[in-house]
N, C-alpha and C positions, 0 to 999 in steps of 0.2 A: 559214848553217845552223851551228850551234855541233855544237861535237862532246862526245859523252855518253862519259862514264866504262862501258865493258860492263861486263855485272852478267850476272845468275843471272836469265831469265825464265820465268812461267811463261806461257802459254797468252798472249794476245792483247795484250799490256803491261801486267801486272801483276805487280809487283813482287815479287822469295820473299821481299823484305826484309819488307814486309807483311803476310803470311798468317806467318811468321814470328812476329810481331808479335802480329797477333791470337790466333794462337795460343796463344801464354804470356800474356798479358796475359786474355785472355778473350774479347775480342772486342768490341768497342765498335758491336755490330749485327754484320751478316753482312755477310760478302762477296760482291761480284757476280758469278757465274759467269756468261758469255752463253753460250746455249745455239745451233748455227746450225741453224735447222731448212729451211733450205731444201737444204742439202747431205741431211738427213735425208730430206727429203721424195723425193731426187731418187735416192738410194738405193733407197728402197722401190719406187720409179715402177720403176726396173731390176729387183726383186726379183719383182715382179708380172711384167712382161714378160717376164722368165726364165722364171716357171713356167707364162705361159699358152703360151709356146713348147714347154715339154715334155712339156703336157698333151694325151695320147692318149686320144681319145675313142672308140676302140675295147677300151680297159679297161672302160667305161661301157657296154659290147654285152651280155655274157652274166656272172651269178654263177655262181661255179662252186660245185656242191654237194658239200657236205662230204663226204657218202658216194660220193661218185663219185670212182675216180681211171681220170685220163683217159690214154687210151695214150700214149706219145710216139711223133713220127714225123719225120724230116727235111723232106719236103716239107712247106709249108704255104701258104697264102694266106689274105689279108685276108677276115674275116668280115663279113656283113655282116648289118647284125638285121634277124632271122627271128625265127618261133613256136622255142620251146624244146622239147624233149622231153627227158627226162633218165631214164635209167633208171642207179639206184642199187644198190649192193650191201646184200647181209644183214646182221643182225647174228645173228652167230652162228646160229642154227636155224630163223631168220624169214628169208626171203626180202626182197630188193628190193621197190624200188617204181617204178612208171611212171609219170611227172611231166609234166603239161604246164604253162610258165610255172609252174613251181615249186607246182602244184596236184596233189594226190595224185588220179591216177586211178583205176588197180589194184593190187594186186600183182602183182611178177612172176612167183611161183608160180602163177596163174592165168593165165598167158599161153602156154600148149603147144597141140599139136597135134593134141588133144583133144577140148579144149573152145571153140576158136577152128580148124575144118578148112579153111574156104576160106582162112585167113591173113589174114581182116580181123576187127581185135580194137574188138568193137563198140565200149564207152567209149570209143577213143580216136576212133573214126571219129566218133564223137558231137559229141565236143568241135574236130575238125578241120573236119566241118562247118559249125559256128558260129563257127569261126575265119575260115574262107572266107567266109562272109555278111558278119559284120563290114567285112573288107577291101573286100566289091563295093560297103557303102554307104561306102566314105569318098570324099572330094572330089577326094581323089589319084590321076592314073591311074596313077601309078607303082607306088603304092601295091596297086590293084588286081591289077596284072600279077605281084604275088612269089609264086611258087610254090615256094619256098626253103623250108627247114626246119630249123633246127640241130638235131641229136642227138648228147646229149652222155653216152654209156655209161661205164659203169664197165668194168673190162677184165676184168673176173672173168664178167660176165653173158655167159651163153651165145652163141653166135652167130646162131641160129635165131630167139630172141627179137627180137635185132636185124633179123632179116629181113622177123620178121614184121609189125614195127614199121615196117621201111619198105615193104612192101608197102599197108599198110595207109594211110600215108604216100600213096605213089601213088596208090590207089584215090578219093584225096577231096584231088585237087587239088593235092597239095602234090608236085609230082615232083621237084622237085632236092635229094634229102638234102646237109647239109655236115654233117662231124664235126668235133665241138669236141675238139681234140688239145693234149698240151704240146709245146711246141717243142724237139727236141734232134736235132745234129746226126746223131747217131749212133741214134735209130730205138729200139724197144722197148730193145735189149738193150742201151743205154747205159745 
């Protein structure tokens, strides 16, 4: 094996004396860059698997409504998907609204104790109904058995309304309210 004068390289054995070269000179065709595409490939393969690793498909559970800001609370636990119910704040001199699956039911200035005395708030018990039927005809027995409910309030709406949302809740099936909370160690007054 003879032995080579060291030189200035660039990338895989080609000469700077040359791109040098073509450079001033103009270039007599291009030069060959190789490109490795299997390091590339093997790159991406890890980039992909990175993020299906950090993909939390419990992001993918509930939207969270714009007009809704949710309490913060220290404890929490893993939700799991339920029917929605959301009940949203005013804007300015209009009242809230009461949301199932992101569908306007009522307002919540019609939700008192009033116009709704037993505490079951007909439109929703409507739409809870039909909720329940759905679930009894699907294939799923798991599916049938969720009596779960997420509700997810804004922290401004009364408390009573909340009650009577999930009484109304109760009455048609759906008895285990969960609240959709933000997470902070430190509870409302963090």
């Amino acid at each position: 094996m003879a032995v080579h004068h060291p030189g200035s390289r660039a990338g895989t054995g080609v000469a700077l004396k040359s791109i040098r070269e073509a450079v001033i000179h103009g270039g007599h065709g291009g030069t060959f860059a190789s490109l490795n595409v299997v390091p590339m490939i093997d790159l991406f393969m890890m980039l992909v698997i990175f993020l299906i690793q950090q993909f939390s498909a419990s992001g993918e559970l509930m939207l969270v409504n714009p007009n809704v800001a949710m309490p913060k609370a220290g404890a929490n636990a893993e939700l799991l998907r339920a029917p929605m119910i959301a009940l949203t704040r005013g804007d300015g001199n209009q009242p809230g609204d009461l949301l199932f699956e992101n569908n306007r039911i009522l307002s919540l200035g019609d939700v008192n104790e009033v116009k709704f005395p037993s505490w079951d708030i007909k439109p929703l018990a409507d739409v809870l109904k039909k909720q329940w039927q759905l679930q009894q005809q699907s294939s799923d027995v798991k599916q049938k058995s969720i009596r779960k409910v997420i509700i997810q309030a804004d922290r401004t709406v009364p408390f009573q309304v909340i009650k009577m949302v999930m009484a109304t809740c109760g009455r048609n099936e759906f008895r285990e309210p969960n609240f959709a909370i933000m997470v902070n160690a430190k509870g409302d007054e963090g």
